[in-house]
C-alpha positions in Angstrom: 0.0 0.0 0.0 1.7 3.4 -1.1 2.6 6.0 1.6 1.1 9.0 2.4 4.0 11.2 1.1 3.3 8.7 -2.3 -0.1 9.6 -2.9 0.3 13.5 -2.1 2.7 13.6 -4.8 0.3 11.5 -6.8 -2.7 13.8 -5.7 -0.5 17.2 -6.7 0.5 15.7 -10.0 -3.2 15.7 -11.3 -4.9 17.9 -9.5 -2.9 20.9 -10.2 -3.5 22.8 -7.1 -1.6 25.7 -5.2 0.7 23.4 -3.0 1.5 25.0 -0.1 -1.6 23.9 2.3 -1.7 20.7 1.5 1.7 20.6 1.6 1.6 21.9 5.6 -0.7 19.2 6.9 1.4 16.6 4.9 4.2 17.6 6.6 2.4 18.1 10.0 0.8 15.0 10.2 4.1 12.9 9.3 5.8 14.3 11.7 2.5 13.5 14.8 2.1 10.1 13.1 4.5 9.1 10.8 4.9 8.6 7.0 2.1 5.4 7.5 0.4 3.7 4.5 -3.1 5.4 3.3 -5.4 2.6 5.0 -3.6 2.7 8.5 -4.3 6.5 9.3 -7.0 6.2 11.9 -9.3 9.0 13.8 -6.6 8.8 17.0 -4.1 10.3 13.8 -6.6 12.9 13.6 -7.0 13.8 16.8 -3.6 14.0 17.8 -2.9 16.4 14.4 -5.9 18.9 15.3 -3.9 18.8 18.9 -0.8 19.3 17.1 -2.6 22.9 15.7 -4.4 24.1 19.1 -2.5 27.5 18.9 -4.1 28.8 15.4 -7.9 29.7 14.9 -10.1 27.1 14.0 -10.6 27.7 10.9 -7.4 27.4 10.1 -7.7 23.7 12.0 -10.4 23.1 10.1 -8.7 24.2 6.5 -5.6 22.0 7.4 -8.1 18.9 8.1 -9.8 19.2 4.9 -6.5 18.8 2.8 -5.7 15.9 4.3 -9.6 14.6 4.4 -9.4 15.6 0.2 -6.2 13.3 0.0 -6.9 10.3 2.0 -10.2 10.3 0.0 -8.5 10.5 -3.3 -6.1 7.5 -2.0 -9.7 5.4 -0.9 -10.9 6.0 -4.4 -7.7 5.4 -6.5 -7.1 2.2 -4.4 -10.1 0.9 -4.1 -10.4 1.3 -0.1 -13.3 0.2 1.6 -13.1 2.6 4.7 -14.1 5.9 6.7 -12.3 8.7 6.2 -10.8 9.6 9.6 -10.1 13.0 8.8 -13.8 14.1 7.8 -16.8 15.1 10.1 -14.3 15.7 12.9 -15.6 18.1 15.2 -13.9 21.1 16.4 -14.7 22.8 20.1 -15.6 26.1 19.7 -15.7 26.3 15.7 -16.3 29.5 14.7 -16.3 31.4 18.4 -12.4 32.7 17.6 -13.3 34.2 14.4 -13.0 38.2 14.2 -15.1 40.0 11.3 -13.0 42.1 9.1 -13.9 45.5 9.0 -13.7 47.3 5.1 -11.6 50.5 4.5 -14.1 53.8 3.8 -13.5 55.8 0.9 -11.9 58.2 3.1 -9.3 55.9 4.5 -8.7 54.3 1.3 -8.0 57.7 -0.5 -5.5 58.8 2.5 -4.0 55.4 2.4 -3.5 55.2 -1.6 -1.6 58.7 -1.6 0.6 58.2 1.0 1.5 54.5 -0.9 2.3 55.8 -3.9 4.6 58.5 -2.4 6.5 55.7 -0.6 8.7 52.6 -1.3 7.8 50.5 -3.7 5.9 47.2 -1.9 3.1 50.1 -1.1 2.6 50.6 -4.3 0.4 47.3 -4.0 -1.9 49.3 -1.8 -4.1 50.7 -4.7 -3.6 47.7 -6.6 -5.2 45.2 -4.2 -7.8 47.9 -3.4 -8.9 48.8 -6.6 -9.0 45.1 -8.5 -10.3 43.2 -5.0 -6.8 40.7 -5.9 -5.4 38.5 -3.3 -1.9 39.8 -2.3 -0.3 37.0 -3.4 -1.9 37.6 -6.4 -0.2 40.6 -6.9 2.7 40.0 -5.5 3.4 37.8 -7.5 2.6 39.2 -11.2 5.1 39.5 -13.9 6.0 42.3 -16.1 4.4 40.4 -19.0 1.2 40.0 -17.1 0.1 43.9 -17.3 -1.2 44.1 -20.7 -1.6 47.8 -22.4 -4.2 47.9 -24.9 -5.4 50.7 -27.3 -8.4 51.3 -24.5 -7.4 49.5 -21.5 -4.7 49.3 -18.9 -5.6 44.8 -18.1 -3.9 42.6 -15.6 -3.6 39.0 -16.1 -3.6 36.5 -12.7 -2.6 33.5 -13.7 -0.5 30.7 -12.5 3.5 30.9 -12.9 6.8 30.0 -11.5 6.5 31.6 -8.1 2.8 30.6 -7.0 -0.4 28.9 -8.2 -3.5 30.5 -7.5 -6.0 29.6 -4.8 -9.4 28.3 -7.3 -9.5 27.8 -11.1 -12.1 30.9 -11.0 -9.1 33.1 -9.7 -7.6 32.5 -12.7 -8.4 36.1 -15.0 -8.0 38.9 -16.8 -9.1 42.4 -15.0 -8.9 46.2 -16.5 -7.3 48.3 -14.0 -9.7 52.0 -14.4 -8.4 53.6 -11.0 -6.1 56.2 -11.4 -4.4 55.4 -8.1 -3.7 52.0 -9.2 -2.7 52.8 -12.5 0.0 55.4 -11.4 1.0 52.6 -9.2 1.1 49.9 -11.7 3.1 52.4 -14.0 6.3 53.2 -11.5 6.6 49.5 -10.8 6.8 48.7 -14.5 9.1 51.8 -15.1 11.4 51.1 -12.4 14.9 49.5 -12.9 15.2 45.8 -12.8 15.9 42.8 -15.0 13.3 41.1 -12.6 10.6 39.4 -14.7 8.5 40.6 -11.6 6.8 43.8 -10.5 8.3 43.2 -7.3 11.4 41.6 -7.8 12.4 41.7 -3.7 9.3 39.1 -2.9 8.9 37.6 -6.4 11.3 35.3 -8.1 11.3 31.7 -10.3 9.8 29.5 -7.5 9.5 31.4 -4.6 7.3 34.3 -3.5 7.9 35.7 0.1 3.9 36.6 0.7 4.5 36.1 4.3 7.3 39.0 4.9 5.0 41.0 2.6 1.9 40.2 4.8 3.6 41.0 8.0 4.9 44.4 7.1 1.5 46.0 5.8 0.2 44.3 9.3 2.5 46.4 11.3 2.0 49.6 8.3 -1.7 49.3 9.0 -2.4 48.7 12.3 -2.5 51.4 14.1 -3.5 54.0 11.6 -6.4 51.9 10.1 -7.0 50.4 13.6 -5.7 47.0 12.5 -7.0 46.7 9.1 -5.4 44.0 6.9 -4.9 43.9 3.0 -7.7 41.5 3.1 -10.3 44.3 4.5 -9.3 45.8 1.4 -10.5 42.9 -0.8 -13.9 42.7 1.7 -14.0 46.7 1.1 -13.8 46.0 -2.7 -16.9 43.8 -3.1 -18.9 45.6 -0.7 -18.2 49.0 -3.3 -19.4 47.3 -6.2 -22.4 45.9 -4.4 -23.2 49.4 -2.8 -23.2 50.3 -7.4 -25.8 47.8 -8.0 -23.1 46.2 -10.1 -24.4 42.1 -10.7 -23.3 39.6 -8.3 -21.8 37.2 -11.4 -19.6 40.3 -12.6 -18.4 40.9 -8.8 -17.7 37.3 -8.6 -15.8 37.1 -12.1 -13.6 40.5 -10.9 -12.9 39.2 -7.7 -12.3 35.5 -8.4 -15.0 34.4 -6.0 -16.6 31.0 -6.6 -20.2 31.7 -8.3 -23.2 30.9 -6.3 -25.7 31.8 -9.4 -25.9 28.1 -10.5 -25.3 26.5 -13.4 -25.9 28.4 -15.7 -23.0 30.8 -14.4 -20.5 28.8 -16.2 -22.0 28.9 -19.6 -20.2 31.3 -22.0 -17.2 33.4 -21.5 -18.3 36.1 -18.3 -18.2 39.3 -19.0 -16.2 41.2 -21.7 -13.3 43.1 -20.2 -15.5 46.9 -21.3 -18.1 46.2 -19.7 -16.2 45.2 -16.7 -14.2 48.2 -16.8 -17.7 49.9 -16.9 -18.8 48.5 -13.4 -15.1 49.1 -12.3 -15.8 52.8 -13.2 -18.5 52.8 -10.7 -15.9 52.8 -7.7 -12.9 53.9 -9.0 -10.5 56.7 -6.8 
């Protein structure tokens, strides 16, 4: 019976996933219960790997459970193993009670916040980025030079997978006009500056490795106590919130943002919205 370190790489190989959190609770539960074959993980494993993570939130307990309930469940099905998953329905105490709501920059705070970035140091610029296309950080973070696209009308930003990182969903893979001035000037010092760094910003980005968690920490400490701890991710809350405030539809928020549609079905038919008409609802919220 292959190993569990076997069948990850197996499970990686075709699924084509972002690797890092799977990768984590690979590595965490090896090193509670040993590199075991796939059929001899039982729900004491479990248990003694949800210990193993009593310090972080639980959601982030229950995140790490579910990549290793999604590969033992692949290794039942590839093998042919009659068994439970001991890694699924496992409850948490207190699930949910930790979790803090993220509150959404205002306009004012986001218009204080994107002119001070773009007079400073170049990882600020991604301030008016994130805020203005709703992007993960890493998303950004990570973009190459060839990903900003200038066409006769539009200023466009492709996310897409490359070297450095994957990307979190298929539907985060996209194409977005940038319409805000603030992240336009931003976008166009990091491509003007000097560097033979494929990447925007070559200090965090580089073939196979982006350094999101550096990145992450120093707008923590940046935004703290002015924004009374607002993170880069109350800028992506902030951004859908905008376009809802605009009437703009919920498929066209979800296609900007990457989100996974709740419309139905017949949200995946056709191609989503063309990149004008995006740019349109963009318009909307623009500073």
């Amino acid at each position: 019976m292959a190993l569990l370190s076997e069948i990850y790489r197996e499970y990686l190989d075709l699924k084509e996933i972002n690797p890092k959190p799977s990768e984590q609770s690979v590595r965490r539960l090896i090193e509670v219960a040993g590199d075991l074959p796939v059929d001899q993980y039982a729900r004491s494993h479990a248990k003694a790997f949800l210990a193993s993570y009593s310090e972080q939130k639980t959601s982030t307990r229950r995140r790490r459970l579910q990549c290793l309930s999604s590969i033992l469940n692949f290794a039942y099905w590839e093998y042919d193993i009659d068994k439970s998953n001991p890694f699924s329905r496992v409850i948490i105490k207190g699930e949910g009670k930790d979790a803090t709501s993220r509150e959404p920059f205002s306009v004012v705070e986001l218009k204080k916040l994107y002119s001070a970035s773009l007079a400073y140091g170049q990882l600020r610029l991604i301030l008016p980025i994130l805020g203005e296309t709703g992007c993960r950080l890493s998303e950004v973070l990570g973009l190459m030079k060839q990903d900003v696209i200038h066409t006769e009308d539009l200023l466009v930003i492709n996310i897409r997978e490359n070297d450095c990182r994957g990307l979190k969903t298929e539907n985060s893979k996209r194409s977005l006009p940038v319409v805000s001035d603030s992240a336009t000037k931003a976008l166009q010092k990091l491509l003007e500056a000097q560097s033979d760094s494929p990447y925007l910003f070559r200090r965090y980005a580089s073939c196979g490795y982006l350094n999101s968690a550096t990145a992450s920490a120093t707008f923590f400490k940046h935004l703290k106590q002015p924004f009374d701890g607002k993170t880069t991710h109350s800028l992506r809350h902030g951004f859908r919130d905008r376009l809802r405030d605009c009437d703009v539809p919920l498929e066209a928020i979800d296609q900007v943002g990457g989100w996974s549609s709740v419309g139905g079905v017949g949200t995946n038919y056709g191609k989503g919205y063309s990149l004008p008409k995006l740019a349109d609802y963009l318009r909307r919220i623009a500073i």
